[in-house]
C-alpha positions in Angstrom: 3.9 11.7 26.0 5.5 9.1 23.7 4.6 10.4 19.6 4.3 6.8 18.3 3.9 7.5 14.9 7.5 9.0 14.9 9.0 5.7 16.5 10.3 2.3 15.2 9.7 -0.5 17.8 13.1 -2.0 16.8 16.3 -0.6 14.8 15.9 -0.1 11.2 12.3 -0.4 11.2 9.8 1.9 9.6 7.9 4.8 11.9 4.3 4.5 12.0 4.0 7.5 9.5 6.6 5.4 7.3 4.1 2.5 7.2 1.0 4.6 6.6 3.0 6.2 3.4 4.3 2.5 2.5 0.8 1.7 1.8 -0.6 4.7 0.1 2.5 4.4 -2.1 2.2 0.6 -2.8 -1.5 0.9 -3.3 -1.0 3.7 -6.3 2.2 1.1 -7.7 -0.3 -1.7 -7.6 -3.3 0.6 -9.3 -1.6 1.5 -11.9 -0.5 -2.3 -12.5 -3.8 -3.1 -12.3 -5.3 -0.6 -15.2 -2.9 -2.1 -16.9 -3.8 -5.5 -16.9 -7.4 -4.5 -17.4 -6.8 -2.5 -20.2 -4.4 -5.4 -22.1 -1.6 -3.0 -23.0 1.0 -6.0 -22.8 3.4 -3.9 -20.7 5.2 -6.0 -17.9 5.1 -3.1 -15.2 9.0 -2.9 -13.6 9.4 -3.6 -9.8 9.8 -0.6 -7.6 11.9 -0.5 -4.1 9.8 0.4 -1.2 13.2 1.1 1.1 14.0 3.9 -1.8 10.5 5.1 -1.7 10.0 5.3 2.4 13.4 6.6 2.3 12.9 9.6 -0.2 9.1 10.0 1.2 10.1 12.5 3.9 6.9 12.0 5.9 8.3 13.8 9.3 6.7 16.9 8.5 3.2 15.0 7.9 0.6 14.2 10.7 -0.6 10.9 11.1 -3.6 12.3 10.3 -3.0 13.7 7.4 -1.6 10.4 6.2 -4.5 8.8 7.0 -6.5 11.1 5.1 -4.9 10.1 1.9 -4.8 7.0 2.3 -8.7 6.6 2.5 -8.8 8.7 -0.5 -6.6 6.5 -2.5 -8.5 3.6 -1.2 -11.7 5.2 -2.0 -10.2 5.6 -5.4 -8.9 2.0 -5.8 -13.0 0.8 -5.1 -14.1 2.9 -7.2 -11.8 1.5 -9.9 -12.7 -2.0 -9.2 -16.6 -1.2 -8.6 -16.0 0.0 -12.6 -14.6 -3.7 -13.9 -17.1 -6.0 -15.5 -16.7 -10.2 -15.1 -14.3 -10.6 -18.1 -12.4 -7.6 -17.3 -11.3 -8.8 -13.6 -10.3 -12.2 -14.8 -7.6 -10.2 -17.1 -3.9 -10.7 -16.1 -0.6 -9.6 -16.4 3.0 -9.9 -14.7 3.2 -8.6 -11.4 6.9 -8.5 -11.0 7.4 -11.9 -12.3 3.9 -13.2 -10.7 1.0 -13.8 -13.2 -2.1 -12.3 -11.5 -5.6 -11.3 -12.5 -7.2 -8.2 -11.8 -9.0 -9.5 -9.0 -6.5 -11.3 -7.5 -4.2 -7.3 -7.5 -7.4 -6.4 -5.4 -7.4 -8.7 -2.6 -3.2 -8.2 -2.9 -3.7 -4.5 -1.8 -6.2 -5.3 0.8 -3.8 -8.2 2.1 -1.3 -6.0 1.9 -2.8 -3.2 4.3 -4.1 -5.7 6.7 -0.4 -7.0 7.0 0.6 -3.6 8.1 -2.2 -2.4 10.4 -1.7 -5.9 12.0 2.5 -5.2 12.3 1.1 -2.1 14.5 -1.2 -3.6 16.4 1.6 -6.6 17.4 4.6 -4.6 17.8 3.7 -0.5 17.8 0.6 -0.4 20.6 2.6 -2.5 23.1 5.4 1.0 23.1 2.3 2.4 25.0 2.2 0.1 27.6 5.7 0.7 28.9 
């Protein structure tokens, strides 16, 4: 039986695993962004590169599972930070690596960005299974 979460559908693609950590990983990045355009501190946050991080996240050894697991956990965690924002503090904003956003607008960025990627293995991971 094929163990899709260990395959890429093309050459130099991510596994499924690889994707799952992508977005736990950019989720914390853009968290901590996001505390600190709530909280004002000034600080322009510096960029990070995702290839680095999926590269040094060594997620063979993880189940899918298991990935999943933290990943609700840290999204769980990002709600709960947002649920705690009042009006004026979600209209704050700050550079996201050389992007002016608001605090709101880093929300919908991080649920964008894991409906891009669940959609990416819906298009191009689930069709392995058919062949």
């Amino acid at each position: 039986m094929l163990q899709l979460e260990d395959n890429v559908y093309a050459p130099e693609k991510w596994t499924i695993k690889q994707i799952i950590q992508h977005i736990i990983d950019t989720e914390r990045v853009f968290t901590e962004r996001t505390t600190r355009f709530a909280r004002q501190d000034g600080v322009t946050p510096q960029g990070f590169d995702e290839n680095l991080f999926a590269d040094n996240a060594k997620v063979s050894h993880r189940t899918l599972e298991s990935l999943l697991k933290e990943l609700k956990s840290v999204r769980i965690a990002s709600k709960a930070m947002f649920e705690g924002f009042d009006d004026e503090t979600i209209q704050h904003s700050g550079n996201n690596y050389n992007t002016e956003m608001s605090v709101l607008a880093m929300g919908f960025t991080m649920v964008g960005h894991q409906i891009h990627h669940f959609n990416i293995i819906r298009e191009r991971y689930l069709p392995l299974l058919e062949k």
